[in-house]
Every structure is written in C-alpha cells, then in structure tokens.
Backbone atoms as SQL, in Angstrom:
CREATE TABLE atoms (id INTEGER PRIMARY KEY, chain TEXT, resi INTEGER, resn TEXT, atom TEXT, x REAL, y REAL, z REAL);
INSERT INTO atoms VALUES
  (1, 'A', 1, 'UNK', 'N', 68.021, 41.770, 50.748),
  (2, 'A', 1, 'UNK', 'CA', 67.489, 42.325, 49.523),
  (3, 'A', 1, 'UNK', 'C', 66.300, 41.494, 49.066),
  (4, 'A', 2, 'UNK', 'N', 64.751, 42.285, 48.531),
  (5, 'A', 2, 'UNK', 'CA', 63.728, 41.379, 47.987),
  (6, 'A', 2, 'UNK', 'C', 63.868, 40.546, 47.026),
  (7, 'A', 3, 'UNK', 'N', 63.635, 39.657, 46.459),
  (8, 'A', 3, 'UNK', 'CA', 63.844, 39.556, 45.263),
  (9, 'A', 3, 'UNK', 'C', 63.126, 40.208, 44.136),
  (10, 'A', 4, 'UNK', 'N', 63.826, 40.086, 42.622),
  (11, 'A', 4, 'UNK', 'CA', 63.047, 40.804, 41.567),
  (12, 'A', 4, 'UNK', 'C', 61.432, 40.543, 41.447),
  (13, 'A', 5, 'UNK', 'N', 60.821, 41.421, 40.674),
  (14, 'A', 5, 'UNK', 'CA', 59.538, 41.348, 40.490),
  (15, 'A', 5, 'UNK', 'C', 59.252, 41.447, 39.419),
  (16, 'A', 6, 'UNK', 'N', 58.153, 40.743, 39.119),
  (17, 'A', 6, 'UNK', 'CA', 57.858, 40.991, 37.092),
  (18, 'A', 6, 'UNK', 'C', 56.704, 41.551, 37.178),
  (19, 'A', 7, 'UNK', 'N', 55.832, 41.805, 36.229),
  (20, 'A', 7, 'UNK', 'CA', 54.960, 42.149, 35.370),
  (21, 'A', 7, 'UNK', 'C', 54.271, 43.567, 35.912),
  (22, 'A', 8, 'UNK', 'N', 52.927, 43.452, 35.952),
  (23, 'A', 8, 'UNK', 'CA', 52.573, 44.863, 36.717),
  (24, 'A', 8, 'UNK', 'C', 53.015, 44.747, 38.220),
  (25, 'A', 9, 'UNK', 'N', 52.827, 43.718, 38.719),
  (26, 'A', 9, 'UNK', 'CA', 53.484, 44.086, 40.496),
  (27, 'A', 9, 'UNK', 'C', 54.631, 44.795, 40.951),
  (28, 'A', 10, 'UNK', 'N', 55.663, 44.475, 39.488),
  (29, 'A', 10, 'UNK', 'CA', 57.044, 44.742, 39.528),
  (30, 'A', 10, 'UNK', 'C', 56.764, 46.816, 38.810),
  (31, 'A', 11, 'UNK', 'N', 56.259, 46.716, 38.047),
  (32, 'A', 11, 'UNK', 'CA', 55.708, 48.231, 37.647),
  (33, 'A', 11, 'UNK', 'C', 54.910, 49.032, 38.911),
  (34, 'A', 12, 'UNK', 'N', 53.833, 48.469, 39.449),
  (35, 'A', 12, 'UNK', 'CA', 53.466, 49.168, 40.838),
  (36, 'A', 12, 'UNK', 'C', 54.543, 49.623, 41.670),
  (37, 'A', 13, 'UNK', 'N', 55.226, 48.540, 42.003),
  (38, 'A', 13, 'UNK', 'CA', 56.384, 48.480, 42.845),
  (39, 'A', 13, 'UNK', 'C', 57.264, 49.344, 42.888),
  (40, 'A', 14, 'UNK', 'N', 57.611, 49.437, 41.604),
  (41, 'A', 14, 'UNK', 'CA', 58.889, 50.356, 41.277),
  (42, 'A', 14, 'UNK', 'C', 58.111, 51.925, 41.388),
  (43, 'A', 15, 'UNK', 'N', 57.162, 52.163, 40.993),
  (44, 'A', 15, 'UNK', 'CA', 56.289, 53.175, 40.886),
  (45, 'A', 15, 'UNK', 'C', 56.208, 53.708, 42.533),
  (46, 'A', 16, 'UNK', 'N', 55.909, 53.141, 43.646),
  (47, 'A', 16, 'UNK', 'CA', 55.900, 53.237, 44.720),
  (48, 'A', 16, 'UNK', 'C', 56.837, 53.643, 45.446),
  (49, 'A', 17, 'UNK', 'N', 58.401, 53.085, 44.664),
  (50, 'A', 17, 'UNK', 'CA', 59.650, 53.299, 45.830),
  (51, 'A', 17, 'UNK', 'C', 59.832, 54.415, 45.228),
  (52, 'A', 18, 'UNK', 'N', 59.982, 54.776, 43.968),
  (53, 'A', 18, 'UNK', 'CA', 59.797, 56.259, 42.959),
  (54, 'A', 18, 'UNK', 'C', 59.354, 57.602, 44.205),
  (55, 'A', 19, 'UNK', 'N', 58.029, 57.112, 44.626),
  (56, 'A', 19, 'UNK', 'CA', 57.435, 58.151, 45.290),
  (57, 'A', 19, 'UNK', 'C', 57.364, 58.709, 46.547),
  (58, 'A', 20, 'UNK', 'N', 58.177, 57.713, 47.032),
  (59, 'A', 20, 'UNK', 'CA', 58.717, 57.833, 48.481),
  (60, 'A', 20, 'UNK', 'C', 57.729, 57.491, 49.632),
  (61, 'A', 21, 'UNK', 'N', 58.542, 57.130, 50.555),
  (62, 'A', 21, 'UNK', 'CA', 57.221, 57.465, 51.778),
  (63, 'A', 21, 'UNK', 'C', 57.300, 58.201, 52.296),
  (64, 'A', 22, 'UNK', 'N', 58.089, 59.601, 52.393),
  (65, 'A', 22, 'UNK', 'CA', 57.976, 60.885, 53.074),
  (66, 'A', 22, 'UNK', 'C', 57.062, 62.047, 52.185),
  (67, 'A', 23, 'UNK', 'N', 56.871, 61.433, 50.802),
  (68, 'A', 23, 'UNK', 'CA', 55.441, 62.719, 50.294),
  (69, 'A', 23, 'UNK', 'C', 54.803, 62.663, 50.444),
  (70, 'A', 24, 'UNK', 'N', 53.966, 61.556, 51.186),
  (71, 'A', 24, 'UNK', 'CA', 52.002, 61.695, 51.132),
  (72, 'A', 24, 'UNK', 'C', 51.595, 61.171, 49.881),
  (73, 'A', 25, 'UNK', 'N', 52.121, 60.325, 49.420),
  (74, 'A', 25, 'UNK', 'CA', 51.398, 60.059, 47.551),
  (75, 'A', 25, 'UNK', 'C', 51.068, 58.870, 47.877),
  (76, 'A', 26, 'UNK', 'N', 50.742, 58.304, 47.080),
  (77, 'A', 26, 'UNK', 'CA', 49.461, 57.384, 47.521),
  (78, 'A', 26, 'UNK', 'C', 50.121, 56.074, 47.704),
  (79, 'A', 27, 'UNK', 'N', 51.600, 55.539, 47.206),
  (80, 'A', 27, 'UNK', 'CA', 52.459, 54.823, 48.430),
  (81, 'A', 27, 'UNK', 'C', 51.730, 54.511, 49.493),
  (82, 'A', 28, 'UNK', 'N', 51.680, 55.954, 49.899),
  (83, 'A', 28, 'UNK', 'CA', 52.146, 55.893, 52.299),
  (84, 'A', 28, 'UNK', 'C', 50.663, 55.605, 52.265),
  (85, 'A', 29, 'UNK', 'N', 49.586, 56.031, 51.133),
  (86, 'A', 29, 'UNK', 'CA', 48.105, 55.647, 51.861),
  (87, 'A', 29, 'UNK', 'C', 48.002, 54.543, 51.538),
  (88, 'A', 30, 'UNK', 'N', 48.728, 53.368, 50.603),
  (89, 'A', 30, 'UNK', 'CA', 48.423, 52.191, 50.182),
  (90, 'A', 30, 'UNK', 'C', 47.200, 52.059, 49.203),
  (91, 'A', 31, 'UNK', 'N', 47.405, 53.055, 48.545),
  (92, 'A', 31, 'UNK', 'CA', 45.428, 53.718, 47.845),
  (93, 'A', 31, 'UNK', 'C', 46.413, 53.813, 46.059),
  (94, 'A', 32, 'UNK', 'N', 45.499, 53.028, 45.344),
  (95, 'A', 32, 'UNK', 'CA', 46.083, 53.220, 43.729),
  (96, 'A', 32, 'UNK', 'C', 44.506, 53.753, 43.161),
  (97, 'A', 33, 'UNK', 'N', 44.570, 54.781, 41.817),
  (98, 'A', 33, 'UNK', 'CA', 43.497, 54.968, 41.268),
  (99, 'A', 33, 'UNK', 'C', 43.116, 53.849, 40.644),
  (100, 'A', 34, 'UNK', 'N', 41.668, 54.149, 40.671),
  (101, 'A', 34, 'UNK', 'CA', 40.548, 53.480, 40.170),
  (102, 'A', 34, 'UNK', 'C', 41.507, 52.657, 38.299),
  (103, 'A', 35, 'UNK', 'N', 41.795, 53.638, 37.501),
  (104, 'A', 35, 'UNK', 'CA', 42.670, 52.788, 36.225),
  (105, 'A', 35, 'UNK', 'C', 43.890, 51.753, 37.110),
  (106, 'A', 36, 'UNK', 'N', 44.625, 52.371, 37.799),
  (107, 'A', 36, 'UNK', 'CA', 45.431, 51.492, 38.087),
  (108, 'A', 36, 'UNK', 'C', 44.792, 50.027, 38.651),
  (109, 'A', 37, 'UNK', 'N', 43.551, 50.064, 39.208),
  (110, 'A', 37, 'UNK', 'CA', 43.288, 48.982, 40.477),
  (111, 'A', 37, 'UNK', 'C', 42.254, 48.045, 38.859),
  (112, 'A', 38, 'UNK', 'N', 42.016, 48.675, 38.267),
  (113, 'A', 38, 'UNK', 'CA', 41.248, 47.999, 36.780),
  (114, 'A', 38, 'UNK', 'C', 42.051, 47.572, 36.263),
  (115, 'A', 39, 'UNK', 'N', 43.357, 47.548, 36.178),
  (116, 'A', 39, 'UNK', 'CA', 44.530, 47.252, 35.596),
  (117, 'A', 39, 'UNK', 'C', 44.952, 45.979, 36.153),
  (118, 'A', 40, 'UNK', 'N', 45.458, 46.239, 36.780),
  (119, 'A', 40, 'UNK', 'CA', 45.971, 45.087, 38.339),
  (120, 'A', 40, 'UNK', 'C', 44.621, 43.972, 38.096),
  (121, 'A', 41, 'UNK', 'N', 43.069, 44.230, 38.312),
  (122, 'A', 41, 'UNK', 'CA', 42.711, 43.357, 38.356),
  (123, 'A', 41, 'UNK', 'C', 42.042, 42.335, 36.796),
  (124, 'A', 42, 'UNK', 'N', 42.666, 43.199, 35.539),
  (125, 'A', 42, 'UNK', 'CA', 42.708, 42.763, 34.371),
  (126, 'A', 42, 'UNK', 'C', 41.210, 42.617, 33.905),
  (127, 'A', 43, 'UNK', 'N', 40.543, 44.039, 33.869),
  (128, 'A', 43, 'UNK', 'CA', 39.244, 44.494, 33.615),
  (129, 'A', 43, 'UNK', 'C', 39.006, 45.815, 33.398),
  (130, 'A', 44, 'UNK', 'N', 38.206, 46.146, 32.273),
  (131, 'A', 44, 'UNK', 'CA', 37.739, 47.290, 31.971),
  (132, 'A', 44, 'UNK', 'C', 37.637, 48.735, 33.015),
  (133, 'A', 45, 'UNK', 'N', 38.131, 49.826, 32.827),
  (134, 'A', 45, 'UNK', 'CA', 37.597, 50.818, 33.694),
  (135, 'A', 45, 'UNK', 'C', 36.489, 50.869, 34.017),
  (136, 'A', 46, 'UNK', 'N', 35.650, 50.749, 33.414),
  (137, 'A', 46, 'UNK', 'CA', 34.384, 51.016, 33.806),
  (138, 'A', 46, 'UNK', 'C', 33.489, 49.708, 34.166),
  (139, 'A', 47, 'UNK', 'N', 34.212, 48.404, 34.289),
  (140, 'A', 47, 'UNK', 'CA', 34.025, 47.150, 35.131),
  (141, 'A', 47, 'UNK', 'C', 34.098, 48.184, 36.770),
  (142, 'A', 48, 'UNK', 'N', 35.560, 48.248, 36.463),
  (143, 'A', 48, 'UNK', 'CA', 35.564, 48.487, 37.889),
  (144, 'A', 48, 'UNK', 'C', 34.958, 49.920, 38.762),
  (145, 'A', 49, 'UNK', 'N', 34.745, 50.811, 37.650),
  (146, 'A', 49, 'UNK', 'CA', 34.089, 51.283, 38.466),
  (147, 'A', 49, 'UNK', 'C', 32.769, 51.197, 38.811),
  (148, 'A', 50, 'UNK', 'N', 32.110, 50.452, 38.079),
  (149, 'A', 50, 'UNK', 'CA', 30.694, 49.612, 38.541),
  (150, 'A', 50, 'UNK', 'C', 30.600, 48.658, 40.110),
  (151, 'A', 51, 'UNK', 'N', 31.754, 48.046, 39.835),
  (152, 'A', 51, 'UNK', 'CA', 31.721, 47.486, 41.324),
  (153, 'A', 51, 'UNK', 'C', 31.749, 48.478, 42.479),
  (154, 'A', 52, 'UNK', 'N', 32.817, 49.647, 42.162),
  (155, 'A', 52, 'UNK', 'CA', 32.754, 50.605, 43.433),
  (156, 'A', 52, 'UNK', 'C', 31.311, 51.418, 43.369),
  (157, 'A', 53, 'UNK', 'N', 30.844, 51.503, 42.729),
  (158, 'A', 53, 'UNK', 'CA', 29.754, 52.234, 42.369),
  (159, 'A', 53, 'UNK', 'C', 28.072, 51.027, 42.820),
  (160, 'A', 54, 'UNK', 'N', 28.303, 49.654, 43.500),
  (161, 'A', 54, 'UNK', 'CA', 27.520, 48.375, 43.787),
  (162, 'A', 54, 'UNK', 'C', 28.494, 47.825, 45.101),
  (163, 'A', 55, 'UNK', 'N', 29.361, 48.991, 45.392),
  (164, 'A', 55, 'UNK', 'CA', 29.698, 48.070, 46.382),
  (165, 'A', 55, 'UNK', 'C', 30.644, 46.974, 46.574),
  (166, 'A', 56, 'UNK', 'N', 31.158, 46.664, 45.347),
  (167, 'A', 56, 'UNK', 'CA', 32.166, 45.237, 45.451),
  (168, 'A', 56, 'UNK', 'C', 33.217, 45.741, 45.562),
  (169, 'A', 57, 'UNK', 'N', 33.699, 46.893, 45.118),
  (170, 'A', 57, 'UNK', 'CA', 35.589, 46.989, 45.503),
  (171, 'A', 57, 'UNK', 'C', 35.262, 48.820, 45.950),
  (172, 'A', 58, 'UNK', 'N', 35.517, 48.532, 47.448),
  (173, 'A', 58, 'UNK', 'CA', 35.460, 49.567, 48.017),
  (174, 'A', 58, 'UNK', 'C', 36.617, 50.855, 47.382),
  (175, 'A', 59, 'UNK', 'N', 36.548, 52.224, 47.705),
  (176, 'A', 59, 'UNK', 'CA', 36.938, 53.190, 47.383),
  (177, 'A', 59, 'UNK', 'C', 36.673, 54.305, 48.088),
  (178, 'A', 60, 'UNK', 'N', 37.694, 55.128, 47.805),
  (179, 'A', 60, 'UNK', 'CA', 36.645, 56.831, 48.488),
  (180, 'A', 60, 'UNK', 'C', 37.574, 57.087, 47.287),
  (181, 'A', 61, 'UNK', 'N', 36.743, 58.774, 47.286),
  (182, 'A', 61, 'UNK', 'CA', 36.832, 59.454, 46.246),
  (183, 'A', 61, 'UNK', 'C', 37.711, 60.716, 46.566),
  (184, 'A', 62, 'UNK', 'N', 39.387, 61.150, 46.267),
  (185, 'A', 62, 'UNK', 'CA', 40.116, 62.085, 46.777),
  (186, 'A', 62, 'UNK', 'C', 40.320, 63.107, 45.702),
  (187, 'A', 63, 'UNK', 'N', 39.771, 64.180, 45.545),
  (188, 'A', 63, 'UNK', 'CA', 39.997, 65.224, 44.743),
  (189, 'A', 63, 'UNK', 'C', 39.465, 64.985, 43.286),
  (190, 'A', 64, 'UNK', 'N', 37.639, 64.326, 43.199),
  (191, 'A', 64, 'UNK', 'CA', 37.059, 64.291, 41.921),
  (192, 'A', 64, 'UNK', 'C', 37.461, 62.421, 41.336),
  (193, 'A', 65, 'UNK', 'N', 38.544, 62.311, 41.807),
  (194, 'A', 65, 'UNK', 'CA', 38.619, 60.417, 41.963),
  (195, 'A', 65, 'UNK', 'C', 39.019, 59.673, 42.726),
  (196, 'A', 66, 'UNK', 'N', 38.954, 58.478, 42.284),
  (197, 'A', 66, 'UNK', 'CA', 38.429, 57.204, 43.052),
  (198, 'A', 66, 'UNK', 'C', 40.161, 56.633, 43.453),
  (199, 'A', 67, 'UNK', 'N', 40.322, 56.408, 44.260),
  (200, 'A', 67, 'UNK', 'CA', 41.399, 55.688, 44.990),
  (201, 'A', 67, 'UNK', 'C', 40.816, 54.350, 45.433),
  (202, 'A', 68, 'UNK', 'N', 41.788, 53.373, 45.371),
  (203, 'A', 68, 'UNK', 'CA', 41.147, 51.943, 45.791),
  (204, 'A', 68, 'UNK', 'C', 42.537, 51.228, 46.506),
  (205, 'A', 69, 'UNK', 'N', 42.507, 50.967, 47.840),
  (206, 'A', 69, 'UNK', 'CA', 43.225, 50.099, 48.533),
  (207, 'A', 69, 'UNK', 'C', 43.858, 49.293, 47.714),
  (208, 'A', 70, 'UNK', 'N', 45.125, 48.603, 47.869),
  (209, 'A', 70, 'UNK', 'CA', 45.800, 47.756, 47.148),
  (210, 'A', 70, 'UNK', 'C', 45.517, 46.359, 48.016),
  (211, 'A', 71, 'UNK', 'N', 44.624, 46.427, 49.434),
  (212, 'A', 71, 'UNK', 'CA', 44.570, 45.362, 50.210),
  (213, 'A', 71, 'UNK', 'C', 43.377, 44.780, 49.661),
  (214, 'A', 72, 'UNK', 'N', 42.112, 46.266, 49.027),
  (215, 'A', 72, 'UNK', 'CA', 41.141, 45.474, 48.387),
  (216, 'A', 72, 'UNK', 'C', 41.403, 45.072, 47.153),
  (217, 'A', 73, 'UNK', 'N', 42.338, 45.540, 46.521),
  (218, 'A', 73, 'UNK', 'CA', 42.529, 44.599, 45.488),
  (219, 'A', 73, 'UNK', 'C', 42.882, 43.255, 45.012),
  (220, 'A', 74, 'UNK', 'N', 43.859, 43.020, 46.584),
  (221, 'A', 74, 'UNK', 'CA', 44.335, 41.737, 45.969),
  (222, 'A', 74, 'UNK', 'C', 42.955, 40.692, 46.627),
  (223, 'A', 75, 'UNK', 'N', 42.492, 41.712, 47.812),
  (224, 'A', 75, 'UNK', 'CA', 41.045, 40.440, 48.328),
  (225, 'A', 75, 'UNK', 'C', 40.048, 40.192, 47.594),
  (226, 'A', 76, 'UNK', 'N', 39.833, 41.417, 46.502),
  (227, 'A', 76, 'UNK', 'CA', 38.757, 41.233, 45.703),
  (228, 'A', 76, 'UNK', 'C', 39.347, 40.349, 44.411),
  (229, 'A', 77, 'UNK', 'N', 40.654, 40.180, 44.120),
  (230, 'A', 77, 'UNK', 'CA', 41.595, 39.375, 42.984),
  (231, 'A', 77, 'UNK', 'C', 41.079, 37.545, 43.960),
  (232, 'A', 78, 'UNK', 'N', 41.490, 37.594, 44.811),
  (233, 'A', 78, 'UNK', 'CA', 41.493, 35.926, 45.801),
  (234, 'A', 78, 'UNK', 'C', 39.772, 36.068, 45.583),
  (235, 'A', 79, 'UNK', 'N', 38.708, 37.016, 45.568),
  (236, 'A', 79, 'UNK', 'CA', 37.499, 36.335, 45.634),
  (237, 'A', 79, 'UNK', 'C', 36.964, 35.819, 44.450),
  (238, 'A', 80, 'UNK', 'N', 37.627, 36.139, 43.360),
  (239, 'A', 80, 'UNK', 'CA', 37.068, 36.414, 42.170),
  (240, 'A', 80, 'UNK', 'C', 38.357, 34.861, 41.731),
  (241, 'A', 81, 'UNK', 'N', 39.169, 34.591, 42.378),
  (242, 'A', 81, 'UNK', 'CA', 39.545, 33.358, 41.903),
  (243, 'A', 81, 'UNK', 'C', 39.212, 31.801, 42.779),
  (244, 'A', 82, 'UNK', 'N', 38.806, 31.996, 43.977),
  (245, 'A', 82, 'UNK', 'CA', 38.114, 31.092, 44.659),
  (246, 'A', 82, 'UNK', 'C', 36.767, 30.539, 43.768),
  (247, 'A', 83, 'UNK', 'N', 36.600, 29.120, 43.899),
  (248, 'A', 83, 'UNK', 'CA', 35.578, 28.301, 43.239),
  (249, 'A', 83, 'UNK', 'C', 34.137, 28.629, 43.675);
C-alpha cells in the first residue's frame, strides 16, 4: 500500500484514481489542464499560460484547451527551484 498524500498532490491523486485508467481521461494521458498545472505550480492562470504561449511549459491544445503534462510540471517546478 502507498503511503498517504497531502495537499494538492494528494487532491490530484485522488482525482486520478476517481477516473480510472480504462476511460481515456486525462489520468491515462498523464495531461492536467492548463488551471490545474497553474495550480500545482502556485501561479496565476494566465502566468501560466504565458509560458505555454513563450514556450516554457509545453502543452497542446485538446478540444479549445490547453492540457499540460504532469512530467512538465514537476520539471518546470525543479527548474524554477534550482539556483
């Protein structure tokens, strides 16, 4: 068994096993919207969508919005805390 999780990781998390990995929801693609990934990285919506919009936190755009990897999130979280 994992152990517990707190704060938003523990809210993603739970949000994820919620959705299964047999629907296709954005779980199985590893892809959170653009609010969620502004969230997670504790910045304005429209911070972040400036970066996808310059290039710094990659995205594609599925049905009018922005989906953003949860792998670029935490790499773009480690770049933005490196000295």
């Amino acid at each position: 068994m994992t152990p517990p999780r707190e704060g938003r990781a523990a809210q993603r998390h739970l949000a994820e096993v919620g959705r299964g990995s047999h629907n296709g929801g954005v779980a199985t693609r590893g892809r959170v919207s653009l609010y969620e990934a502004a969230e997670e990285l504790g910045v304005h919506y429209q911070t972040a969508y400036r970066w996808v919009r310059r290039g710094v936190l990659p995205a594609v755009k599925v049905n009018g919005s922005y989906e953003v990897a949860v792998a670029a999130i935490d790499e773009l979280r480690r770049d933005r805390q490196a000295p």
